[in-house]
C-alpha positions as CSV (number, residue, x, y, z in Angstrom):
1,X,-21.1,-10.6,-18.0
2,X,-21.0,-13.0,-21.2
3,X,-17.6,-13.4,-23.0
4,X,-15.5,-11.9,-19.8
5,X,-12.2,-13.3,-18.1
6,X,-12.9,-13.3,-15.0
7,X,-16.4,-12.8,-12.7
8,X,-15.6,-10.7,-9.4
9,X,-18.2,-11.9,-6.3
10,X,-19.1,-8.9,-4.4
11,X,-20.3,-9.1,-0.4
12,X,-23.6,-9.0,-1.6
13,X,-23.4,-12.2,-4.2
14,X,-23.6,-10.2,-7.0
15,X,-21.1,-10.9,-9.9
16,X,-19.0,-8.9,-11.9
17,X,-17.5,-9.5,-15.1
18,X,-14.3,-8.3,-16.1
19,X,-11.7,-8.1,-18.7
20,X,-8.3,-9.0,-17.9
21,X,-5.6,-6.5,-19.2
22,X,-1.4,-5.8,-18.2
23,X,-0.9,-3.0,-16.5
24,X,0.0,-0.3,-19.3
25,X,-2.5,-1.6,-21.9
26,X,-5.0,1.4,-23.4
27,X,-8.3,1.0,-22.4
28,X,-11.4,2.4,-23.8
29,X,-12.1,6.4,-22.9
30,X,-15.8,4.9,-21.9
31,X,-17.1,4.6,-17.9
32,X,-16.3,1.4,-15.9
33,X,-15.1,-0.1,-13.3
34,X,-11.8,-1.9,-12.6
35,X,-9.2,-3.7,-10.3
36,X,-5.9,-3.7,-10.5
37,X,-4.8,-7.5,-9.3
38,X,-1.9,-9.6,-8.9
39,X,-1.7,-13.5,-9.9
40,X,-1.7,-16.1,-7.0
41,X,0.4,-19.5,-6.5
42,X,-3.4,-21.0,-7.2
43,X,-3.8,-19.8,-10.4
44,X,-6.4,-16.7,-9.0
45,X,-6.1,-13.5,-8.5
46,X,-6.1,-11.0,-5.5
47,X,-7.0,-7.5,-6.2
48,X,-4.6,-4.8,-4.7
49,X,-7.2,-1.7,-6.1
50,X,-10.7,-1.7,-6.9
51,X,-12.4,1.6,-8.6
52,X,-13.9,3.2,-11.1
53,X,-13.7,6.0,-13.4
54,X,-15.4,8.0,-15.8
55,X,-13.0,7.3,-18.3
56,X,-10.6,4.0,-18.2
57,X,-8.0,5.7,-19.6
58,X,-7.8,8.1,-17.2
59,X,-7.3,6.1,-14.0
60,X,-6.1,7.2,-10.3
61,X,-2.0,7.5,-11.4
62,X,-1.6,7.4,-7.7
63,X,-3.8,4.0,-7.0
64,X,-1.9,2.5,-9.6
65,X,1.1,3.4,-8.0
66,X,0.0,1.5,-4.8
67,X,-0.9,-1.1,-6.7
68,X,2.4,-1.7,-8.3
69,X,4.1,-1.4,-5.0
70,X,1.9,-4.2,-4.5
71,X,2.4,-6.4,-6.4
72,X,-0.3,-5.7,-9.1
73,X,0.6,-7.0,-12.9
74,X,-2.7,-6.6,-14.3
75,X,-6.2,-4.2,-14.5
76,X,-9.3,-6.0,-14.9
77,X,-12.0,-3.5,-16.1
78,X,-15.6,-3.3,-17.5
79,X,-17.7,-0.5,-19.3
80,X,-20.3,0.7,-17.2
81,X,-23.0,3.1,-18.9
82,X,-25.0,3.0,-15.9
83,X,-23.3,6.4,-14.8
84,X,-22.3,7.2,-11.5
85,X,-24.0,6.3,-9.0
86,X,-24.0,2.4,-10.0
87,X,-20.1,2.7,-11.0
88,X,-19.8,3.5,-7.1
89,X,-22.5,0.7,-5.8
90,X,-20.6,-1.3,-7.8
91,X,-17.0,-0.1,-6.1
92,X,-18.4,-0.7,-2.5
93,X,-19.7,-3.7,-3.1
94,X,-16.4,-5.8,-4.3
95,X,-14.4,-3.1,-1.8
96,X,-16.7,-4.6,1.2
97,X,-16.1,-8.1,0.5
98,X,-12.1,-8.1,-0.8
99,X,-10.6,-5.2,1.5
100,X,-7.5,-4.6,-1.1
101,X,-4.9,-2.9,0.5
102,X,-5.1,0.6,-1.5
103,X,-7.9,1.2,-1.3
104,X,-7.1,1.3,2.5
């Protein structure tokens, strides 16, 4: 994605581009994806959650929860008007490679 914060490698090589955000910031009422993440000693990042919603607004109160618990400081998030289906692919994808803890 051109212009985003970070680029999320998914098991299958595919990257995805994010926008880096504190926990607590409004996001857009549009489709995406996003992972809540915490900062590493290295200067990366680790995600703790990684979904996706049909409004970023309106995210999984209890994932975030976990994610706090966590350790989590930040959501990084995308629009996706792909719908659905791709929104999931998506999920699975950076899920299969990362293995965050909530979404355990």
């Amino acid at each position: 994605m051109i212009g985003a914060d970070i680029d999320w490698e998914g098991q299958s090589g595919k990257e995805y581009g994010h926008w880096i955000h504190r926990i607590g910031t409004d996001l857009t009422k549009e489709p995406g994806n996003y992972i809540y993440a915490k900062k590493v000693e290295s200067g990366g990042w680790t995600p703790i959650y990684i979904g996706q919603s049909a409004n970023l607004q309106n995210r999984d109160g209890d994932r975030e929860a976990c994610a706090k618990l966590n350790g989590a400081t930040h959501v990084h998030a995308h629009t996706s008007p792909f719908g659905e289906a791709a929104r999931t692919a998506e999920q699975a994808d950076l899920v299969a490679k990362w293995n965050p803890p909530c979404n355990a």
